[in-house]
N, C-alpha and C positions, 0 to 999 in steps of 0.2 A: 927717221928722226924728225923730218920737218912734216909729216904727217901726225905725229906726235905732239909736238909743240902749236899746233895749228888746231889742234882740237880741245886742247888743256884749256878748262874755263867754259866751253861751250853749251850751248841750251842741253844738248843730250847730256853731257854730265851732271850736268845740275841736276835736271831729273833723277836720274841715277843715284846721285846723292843724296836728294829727296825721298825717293822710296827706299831707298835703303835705312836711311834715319827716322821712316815713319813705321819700325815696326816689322816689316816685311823679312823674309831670313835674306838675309846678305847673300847668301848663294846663289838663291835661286835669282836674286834681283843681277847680280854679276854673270848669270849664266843668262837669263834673257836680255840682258843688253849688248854682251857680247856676240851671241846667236845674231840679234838685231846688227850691230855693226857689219858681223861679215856676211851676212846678207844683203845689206844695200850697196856692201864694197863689191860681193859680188854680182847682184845689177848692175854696179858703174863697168867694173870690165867687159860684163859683155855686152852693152850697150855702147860703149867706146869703141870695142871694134868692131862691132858692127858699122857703126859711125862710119869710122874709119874706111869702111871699102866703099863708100859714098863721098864722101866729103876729106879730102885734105886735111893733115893732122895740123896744118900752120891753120886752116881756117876755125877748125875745132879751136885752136891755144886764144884764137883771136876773136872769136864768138863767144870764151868762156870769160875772158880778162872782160868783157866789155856787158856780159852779164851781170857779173861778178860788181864792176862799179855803177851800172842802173839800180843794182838792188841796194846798194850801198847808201847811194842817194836817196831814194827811195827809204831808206829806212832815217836817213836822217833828215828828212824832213816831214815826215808824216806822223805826227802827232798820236800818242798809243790811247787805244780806246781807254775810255774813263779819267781820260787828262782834262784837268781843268784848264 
């Protein structure tokens, strides 16, 4: 659920939304973004545990929270290309 509500809004739907509204069959547009989703979720699994027999899951929680707010910053302060 909270993967859920944590993606509702985001650049990938929008897209999603786009191509579906420009035309393209709904289906096929639903069926390659789903594809897509559980393909990079299944990257993140096994990539995670792999991780994981390396590095400490507390260091993983603690390297991603701290990714998580550089980029953040990062995105709000850096001015989007073609902004006056």
């Amino acid at each position: 659920m909270v993967i859920f509500v944590a993606e509702l809004g985001d650049k990938t739907q929008l897209a999603t939304l786009s191509l579906a509204a420009g035309g393209s069959s709904r289906w096929i547009v639903f069926a390659g973004s789903a594809l897509a989703l559980v393909a990079t979720t299944a990257l993140a699994v096994v990539l995670g545990e792999g991780l994981t027999r390396l590095v400490p899951p507390t260091w993983i929680r603690k390297g991603a929270g701290v990714l998580f707010l550089v980029l953040g910053i990062m995105f709000l302060v850096t001015r989007p290309q073609g902004a006056g």
